[in-house]
Biopython code that builds the backbone (N, CA, C, O; Angstrom):
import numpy as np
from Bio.PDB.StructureBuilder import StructureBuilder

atoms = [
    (1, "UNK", "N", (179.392, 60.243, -63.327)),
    (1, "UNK", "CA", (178.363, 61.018, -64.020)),
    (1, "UNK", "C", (176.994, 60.414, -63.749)),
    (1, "UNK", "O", (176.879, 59.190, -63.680)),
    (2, "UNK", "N", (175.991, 61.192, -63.600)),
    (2, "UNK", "CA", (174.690, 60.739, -63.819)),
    (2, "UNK", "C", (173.814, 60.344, -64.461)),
    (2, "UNK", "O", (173.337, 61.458, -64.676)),
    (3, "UNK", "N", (173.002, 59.529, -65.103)),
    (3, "UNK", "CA", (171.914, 59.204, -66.104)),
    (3, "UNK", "C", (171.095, 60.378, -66.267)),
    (3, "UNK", "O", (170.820, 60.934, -65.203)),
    (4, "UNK", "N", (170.694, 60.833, -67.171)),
    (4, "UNK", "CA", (169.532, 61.678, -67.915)),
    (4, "UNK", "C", (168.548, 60.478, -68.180)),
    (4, "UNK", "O", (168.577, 59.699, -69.132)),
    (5, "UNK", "N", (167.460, 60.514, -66.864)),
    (5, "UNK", "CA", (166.184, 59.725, -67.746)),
    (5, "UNK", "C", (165.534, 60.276, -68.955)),
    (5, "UNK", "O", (165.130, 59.617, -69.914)),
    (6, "UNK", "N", (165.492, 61.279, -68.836)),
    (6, "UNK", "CA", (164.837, 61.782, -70.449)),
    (6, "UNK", "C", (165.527, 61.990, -71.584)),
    (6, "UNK", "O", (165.207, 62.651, -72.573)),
    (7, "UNK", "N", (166.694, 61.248, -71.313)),
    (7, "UNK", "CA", (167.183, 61.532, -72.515)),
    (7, "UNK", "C", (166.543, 60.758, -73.599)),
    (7, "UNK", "O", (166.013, 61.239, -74.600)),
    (8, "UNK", "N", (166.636, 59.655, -73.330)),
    (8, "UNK", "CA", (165.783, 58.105, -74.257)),
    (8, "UNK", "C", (164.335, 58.737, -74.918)),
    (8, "UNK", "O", (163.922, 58.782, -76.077)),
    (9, "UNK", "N", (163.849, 59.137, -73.800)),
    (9, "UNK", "CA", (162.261, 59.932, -74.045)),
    (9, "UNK", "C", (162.557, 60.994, -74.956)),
    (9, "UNK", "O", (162.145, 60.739, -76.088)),
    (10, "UNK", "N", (163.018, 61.881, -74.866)),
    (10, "UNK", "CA", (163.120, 62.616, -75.999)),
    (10, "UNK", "C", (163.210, 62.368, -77.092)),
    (10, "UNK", "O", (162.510, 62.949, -77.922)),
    (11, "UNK", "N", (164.208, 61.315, -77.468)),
    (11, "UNK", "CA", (164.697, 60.660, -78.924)),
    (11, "UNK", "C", (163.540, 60.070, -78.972)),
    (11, "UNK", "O", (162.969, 60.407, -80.009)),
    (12, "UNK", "N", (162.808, 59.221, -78.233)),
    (12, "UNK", "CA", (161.820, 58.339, -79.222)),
    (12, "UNK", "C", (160.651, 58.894, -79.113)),
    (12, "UNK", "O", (159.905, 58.813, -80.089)),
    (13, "UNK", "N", (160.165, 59.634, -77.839)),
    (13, "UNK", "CA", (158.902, 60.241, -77.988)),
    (13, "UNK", "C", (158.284, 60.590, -79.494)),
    (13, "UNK", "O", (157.467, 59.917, -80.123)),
    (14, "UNK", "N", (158.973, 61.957, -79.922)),
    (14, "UNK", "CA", (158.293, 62.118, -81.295)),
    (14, "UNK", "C", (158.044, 60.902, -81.887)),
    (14, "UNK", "O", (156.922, 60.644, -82.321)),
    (15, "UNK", "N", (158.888, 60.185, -81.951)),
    (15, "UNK", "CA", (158.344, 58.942, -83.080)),
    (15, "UNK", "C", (157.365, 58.409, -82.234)),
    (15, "UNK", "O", (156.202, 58.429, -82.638)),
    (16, "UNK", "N", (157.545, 58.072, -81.449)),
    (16, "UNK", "CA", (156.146, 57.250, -80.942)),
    (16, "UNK", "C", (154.766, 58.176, -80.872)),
    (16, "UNK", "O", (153.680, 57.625, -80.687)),
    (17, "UNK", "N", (154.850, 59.283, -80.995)),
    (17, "UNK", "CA", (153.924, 60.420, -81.173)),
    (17, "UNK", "C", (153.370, 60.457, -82.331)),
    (17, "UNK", "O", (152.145, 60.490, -82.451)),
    (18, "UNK", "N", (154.458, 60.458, -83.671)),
    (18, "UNK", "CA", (153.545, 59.681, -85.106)),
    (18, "UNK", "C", (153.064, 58.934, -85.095)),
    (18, "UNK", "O", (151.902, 58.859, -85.496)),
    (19, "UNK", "N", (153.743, 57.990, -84.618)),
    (19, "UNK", "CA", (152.954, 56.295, -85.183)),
    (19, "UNK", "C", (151.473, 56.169, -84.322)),
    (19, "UNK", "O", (150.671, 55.301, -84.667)),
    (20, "UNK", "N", (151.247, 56.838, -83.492)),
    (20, "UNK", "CA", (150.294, 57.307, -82.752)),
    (20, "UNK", "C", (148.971, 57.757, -83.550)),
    (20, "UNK", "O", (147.831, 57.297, -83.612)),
    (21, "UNK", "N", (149.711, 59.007, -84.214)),
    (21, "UNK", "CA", (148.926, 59.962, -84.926)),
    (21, "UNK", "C", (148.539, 59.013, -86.457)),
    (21, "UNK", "O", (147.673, 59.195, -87.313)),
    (22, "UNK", "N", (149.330, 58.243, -86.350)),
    (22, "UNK", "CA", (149.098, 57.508, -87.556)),
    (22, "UNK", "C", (148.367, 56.739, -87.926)),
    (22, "UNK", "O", (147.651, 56.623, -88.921)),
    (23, "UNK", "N", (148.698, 55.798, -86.475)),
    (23, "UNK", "CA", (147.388, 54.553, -86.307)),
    (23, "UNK", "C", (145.987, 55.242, -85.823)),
    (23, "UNK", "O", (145.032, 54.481, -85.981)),
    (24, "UNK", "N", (145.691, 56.376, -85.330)),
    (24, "UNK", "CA", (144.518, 57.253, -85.194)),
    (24, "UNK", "C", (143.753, 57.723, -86.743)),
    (24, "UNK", "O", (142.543, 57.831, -86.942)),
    (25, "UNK", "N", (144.920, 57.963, -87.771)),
    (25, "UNK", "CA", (144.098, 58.499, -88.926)),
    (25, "UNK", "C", (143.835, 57.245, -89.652)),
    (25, "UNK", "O", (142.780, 57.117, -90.272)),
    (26, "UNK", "N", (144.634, 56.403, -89.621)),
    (26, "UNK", "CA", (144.288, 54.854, -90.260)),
    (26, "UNK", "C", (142.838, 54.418, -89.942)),
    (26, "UNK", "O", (141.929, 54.179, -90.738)),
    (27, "UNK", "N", (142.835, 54.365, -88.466)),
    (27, "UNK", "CA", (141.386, 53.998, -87.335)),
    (27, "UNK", "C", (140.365, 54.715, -88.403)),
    (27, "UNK", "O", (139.719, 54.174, -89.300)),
    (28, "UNK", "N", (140.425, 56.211, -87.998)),
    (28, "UNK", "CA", (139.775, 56.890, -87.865)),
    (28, "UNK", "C", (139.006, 56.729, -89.750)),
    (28, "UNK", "O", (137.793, 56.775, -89.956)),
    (29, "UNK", "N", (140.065, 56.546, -90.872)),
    (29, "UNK", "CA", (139.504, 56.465, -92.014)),
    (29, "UNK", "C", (138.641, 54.800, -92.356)),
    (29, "UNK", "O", (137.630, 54.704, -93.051)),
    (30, "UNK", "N", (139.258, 53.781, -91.763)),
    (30, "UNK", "CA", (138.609, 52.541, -91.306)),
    (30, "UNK", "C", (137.434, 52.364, -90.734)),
    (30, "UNK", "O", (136.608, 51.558, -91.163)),
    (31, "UNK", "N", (137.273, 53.039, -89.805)),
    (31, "UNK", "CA", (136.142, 53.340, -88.876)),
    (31, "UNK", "C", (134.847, 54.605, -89.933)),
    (31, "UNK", "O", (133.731, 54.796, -89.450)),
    (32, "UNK", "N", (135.129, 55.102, -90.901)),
    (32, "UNK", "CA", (133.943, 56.035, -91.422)),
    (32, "UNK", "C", (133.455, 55.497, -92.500)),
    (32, "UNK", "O", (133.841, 54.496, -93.103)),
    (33, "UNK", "N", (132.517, 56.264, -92.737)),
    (33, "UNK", "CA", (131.622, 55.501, -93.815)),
    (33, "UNK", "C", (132.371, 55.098, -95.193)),
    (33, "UNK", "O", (131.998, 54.263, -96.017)),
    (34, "UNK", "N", (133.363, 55.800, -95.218)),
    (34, "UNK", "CA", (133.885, 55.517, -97.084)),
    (34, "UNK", "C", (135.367, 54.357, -96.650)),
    (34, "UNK", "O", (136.147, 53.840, -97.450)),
    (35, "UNK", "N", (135.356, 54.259, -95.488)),
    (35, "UNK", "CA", (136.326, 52.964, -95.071)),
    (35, "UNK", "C", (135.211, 51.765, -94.896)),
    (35, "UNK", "O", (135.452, 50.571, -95.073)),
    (36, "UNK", "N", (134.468, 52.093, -94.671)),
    (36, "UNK", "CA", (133.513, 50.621, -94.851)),
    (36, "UNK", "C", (133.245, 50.548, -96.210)),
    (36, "UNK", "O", (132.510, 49.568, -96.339)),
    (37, "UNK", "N", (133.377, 50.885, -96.932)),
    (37, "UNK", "CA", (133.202, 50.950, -98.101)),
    (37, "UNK", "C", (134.211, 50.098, -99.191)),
    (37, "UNK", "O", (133.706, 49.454, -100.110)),
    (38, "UNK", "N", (135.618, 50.160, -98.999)),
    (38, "UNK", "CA", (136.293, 49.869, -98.984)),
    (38, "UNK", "C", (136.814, 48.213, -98.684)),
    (38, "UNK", "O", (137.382, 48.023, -97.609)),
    (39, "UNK", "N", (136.632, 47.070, -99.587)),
    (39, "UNK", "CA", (135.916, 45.809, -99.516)),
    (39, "UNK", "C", (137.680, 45.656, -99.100)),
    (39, "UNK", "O", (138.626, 46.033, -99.792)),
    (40, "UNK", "N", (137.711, 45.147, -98.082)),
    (40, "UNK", "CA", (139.107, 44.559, -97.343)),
    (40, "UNK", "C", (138.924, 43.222, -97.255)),
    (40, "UNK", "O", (139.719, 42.764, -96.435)),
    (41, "UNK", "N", (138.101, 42.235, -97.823)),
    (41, "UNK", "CA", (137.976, 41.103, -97.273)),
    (41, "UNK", "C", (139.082, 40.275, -97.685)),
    (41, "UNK", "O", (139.181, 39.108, -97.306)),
    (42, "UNK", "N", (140.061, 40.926, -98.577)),
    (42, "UNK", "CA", (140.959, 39.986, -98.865)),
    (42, "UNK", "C", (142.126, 39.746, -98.398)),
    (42, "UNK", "O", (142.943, 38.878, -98.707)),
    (43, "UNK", "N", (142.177, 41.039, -97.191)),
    (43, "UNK", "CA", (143.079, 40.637, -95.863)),
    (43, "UNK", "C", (142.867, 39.110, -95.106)),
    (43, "UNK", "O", (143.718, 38.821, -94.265)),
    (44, "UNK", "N", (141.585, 37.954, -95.414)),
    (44, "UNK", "CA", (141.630, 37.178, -94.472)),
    (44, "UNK", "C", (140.471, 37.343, -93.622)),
    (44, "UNK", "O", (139.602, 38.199, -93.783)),
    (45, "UNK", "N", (140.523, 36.269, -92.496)),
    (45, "UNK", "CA", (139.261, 36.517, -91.729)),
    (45, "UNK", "C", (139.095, 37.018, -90.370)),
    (45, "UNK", "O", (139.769, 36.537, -89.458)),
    (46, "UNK", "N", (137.903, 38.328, -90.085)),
    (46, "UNK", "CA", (138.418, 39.000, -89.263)),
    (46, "UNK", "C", (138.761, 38.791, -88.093)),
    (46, "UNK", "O", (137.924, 38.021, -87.620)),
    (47, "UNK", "N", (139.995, 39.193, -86.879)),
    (47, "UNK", "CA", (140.386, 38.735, -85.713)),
    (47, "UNK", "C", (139.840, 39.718, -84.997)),
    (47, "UNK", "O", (139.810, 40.911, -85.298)),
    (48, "UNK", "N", (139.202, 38.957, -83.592)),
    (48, "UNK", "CA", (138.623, 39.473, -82.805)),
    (48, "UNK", "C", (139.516, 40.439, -82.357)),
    (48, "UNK", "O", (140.698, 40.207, -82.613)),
    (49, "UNK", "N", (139.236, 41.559, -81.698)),
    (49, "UNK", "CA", (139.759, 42.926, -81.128)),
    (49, "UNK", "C", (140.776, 42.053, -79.839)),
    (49, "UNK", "O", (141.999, 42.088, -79.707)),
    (50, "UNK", "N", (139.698, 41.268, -78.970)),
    (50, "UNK", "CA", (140.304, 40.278, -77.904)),
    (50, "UNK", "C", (142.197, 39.766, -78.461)),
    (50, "UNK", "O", (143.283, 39.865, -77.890)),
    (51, "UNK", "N", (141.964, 39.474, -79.197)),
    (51, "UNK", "CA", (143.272, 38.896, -79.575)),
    (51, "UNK", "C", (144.577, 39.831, -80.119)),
    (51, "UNK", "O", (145.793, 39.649, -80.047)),
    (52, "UNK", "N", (143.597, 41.124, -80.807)),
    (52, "UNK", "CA", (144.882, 41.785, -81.008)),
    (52, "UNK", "C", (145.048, 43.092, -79.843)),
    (52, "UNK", "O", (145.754, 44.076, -80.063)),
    (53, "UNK", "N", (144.383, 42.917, -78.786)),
    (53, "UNK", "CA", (144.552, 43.465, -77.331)),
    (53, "UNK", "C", (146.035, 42.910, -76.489)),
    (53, "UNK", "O", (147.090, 43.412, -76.102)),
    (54, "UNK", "N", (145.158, 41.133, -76.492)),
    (54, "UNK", "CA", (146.526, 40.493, -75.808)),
    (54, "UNK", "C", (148.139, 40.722, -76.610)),
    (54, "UNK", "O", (149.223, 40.592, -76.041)),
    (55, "UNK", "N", (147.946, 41.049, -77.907)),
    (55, "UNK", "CA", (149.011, 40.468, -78.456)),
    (55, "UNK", "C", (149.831, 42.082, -78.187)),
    (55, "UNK", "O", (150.967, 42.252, -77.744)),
    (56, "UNK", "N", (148.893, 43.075, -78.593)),
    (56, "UNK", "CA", (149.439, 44.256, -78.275)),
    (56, "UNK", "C", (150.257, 44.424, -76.556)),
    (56, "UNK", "O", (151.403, 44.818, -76.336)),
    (57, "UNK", "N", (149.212, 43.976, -75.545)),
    (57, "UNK", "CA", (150.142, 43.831, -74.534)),
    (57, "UNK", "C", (151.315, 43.446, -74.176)),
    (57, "UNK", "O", (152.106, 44.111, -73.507)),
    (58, "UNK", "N", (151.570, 41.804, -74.821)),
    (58, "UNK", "CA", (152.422, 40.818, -74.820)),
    (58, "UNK", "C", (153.717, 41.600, -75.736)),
    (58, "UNK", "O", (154.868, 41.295, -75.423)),
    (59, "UNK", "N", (153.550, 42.365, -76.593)),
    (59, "UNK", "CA", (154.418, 42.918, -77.463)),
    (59, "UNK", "C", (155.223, 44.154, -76.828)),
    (59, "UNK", "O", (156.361, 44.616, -76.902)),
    (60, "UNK", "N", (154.116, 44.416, -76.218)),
    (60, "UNK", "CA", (154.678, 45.831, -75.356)),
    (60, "UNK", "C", (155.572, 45.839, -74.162)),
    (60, "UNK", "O", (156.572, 46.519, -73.929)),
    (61, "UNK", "N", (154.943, 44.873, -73.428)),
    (61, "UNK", "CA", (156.040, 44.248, -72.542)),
    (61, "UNK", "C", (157.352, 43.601, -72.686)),
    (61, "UNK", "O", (158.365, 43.691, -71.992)),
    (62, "UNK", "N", (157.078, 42.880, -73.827)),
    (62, "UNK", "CA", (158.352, 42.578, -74.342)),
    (62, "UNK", "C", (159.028, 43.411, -74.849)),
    (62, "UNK", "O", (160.159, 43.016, -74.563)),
    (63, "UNK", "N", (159.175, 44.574, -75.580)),
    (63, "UNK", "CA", (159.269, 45.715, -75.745)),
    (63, "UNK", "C", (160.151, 46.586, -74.837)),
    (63, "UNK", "O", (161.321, 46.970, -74.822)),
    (64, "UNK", "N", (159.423, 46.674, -74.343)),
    (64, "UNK", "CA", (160.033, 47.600, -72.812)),
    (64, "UNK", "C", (161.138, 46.936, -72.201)),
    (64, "UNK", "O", (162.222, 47.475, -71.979)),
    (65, "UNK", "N", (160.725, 45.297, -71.830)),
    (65, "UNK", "CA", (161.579, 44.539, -71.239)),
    (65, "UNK", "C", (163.383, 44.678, -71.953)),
    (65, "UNK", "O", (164.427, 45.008, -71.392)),
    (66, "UNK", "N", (163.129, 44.300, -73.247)),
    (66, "UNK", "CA", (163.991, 44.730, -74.168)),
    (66, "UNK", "C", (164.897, 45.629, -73.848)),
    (66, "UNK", "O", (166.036, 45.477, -73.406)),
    (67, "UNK", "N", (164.029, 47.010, -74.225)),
    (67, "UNK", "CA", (164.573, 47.795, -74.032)),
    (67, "UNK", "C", (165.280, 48.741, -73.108)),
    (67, "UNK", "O", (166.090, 49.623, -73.395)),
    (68, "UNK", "N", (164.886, 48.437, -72.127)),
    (68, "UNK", "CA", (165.893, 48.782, -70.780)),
    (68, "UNK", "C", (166.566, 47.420, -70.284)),
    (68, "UNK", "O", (167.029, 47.574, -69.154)),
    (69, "UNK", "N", (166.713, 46.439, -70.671)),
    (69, "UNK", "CA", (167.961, 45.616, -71.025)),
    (69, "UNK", "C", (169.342, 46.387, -71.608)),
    (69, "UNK", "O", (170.470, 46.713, -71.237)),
    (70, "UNK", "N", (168.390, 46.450, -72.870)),
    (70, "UNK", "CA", (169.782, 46.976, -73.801)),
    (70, "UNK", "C", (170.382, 48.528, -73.236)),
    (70, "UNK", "O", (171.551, 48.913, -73.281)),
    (71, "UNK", "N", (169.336, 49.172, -72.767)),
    (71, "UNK", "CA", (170.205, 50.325, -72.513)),
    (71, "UNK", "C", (171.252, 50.067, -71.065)),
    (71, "UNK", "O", (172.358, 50.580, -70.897)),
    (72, "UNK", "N", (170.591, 49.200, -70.195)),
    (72, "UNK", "CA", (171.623, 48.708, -69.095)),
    (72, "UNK", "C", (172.992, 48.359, -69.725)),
    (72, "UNK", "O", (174.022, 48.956, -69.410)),
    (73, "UNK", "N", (172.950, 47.409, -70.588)),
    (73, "UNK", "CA", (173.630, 46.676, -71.452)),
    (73, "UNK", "C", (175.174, 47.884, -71.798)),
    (73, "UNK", "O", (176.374, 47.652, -71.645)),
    (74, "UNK", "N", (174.381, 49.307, -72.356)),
    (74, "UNK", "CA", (175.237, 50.402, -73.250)),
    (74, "UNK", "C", (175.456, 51.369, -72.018)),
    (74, "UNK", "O", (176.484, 52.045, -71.980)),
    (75, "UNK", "N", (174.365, 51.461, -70.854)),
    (75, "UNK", "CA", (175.319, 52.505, -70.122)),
    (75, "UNK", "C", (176.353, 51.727, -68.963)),
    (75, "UNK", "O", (177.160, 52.453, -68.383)),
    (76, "UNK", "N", (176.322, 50.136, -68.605)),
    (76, "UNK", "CA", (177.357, 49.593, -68.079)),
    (76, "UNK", "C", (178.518, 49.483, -69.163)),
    (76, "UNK", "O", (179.683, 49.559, -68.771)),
    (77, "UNK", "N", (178.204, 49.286, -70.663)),
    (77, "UNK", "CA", (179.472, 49.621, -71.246)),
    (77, "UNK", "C", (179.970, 50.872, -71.265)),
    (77, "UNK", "O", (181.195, 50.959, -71.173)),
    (78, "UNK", "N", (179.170, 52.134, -71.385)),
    (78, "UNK", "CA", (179.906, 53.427, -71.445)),
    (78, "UNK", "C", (180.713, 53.664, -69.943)),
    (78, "UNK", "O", (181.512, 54.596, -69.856)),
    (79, "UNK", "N", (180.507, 52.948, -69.008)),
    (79, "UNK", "CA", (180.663, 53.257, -67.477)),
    (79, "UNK", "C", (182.653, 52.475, -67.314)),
    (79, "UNK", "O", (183.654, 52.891, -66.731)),
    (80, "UNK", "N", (182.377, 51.258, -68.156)),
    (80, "UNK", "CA", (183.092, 51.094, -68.273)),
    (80, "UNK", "C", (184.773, 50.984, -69.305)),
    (80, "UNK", "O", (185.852, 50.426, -69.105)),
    (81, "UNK", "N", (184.267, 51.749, -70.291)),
    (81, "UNK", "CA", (184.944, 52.748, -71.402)),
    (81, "UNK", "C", (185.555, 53.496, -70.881)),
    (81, "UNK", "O", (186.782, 53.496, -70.977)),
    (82, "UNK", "N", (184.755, 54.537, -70.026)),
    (82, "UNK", "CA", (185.354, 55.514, -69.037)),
    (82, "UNK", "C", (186.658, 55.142, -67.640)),
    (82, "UNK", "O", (187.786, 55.560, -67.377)),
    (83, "UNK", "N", (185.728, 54.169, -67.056)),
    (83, "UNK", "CA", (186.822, 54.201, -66.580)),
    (83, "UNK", "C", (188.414, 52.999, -66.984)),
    (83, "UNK", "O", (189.112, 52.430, -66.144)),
    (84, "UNK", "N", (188.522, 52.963, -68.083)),
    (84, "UNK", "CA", (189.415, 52.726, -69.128)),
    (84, "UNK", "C", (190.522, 54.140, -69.068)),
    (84, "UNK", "O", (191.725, 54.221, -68.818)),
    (85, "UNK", "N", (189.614, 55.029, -69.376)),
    (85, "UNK", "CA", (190.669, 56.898, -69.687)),
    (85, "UNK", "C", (191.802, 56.881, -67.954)),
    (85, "UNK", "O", (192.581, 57.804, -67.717)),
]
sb = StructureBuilder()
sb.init_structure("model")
sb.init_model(0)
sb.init_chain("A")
sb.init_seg("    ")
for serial, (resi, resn, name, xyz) in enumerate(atoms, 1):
    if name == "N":
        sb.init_residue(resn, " ", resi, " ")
    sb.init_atom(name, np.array(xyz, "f"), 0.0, 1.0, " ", f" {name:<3s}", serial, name[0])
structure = sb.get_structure()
């Protein structure tokens, strides 16, 4: 049998399509005048954009890396389930 690359994409797209839409309305209310408004200082002190760039990268890659691990991982086990029958 063959792999469906989109299959994976389908299942997670939408979600990654919220959290998208999510962190945009978060931004977006952060970023306007009544989010500055809004005294956050007790999150701590602020981190440069620089740092949560790298970390976002570093996360993402690892991420990915991950994750087509594990699916190698489940379609060499389904490959070999099968030919079990």
């Amino acid at each position: 049998t063959e792999r469906d690359p989109w299959f994976i994409s389908f299942r997670v797209g939408p979600q990654a399509l919220g959290h998208a839409v999510w962190a945009f309305i978060v931004t977006s209310i952060l970023q306007s005048e009544a989010g500055r408004n809004l005294h956050l200082s007790h999150f701590g002190p602020g981190v440069g954009v620089l740092v949560h760039s790298i970390m976002g990268g570093i996360l993402s890659l690892l991420l990915a890396f991950r994750t087509n691990q594990s699916y190698q991982r489940y379609w060499t086990a389904t490959e070999a389930f099968g030919d079990l029958r």
